[in-house]
C-alpha positions in Angstrom: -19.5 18.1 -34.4 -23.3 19.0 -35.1 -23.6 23.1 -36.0 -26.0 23.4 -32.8 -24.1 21.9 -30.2 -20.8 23.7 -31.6 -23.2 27.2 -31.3 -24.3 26.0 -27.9 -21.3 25.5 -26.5 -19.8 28.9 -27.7 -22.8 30.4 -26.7 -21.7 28.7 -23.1 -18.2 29.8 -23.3 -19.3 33.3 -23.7 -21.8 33.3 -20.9 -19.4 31.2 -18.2 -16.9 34.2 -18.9 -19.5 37.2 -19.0 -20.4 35.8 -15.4 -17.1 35.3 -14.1 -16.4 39.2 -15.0 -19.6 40.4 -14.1 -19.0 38.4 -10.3 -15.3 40.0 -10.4 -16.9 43.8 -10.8 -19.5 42.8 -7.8 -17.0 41.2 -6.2 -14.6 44.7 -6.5 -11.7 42.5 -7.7 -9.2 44.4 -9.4 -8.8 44.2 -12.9 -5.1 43.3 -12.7 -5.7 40.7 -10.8 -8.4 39.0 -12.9 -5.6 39.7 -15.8 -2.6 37.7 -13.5 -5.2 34.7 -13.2 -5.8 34.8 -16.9 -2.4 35.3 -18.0 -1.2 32.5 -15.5 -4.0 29.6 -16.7 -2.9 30.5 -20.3 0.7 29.9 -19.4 0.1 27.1 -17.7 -1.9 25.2 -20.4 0.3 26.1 -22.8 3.2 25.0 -20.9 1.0 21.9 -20.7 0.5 21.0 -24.4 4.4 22.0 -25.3 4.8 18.8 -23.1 
């Protein structure tokens, strides 16, 4: 993979998940929950790959 597009892409990365906690604050979601939903996707890809 080219240097730029790897930088670009973690350059996306970073942005998608500045927005998504930037729209939780707005959105006065609390924190724990944001931390369940995390906690839960990582489980649940891992649980994925173990497959």
């Amino acid at each position: 993979m080219p240097l730029p597009l790897f930088l670009m892409m973690l350059v996306f990365v970073i942005a998608a998940a500045g927005a998504t906690l930037a729209l939780a604050f707005w959105a006065q979601v609390p924190m724990m929950a944001v931390a369940l939903a995390a906690l839960s996707a990582s489980l649940m890809l891992g649980l994925r790959q173990w497959r």
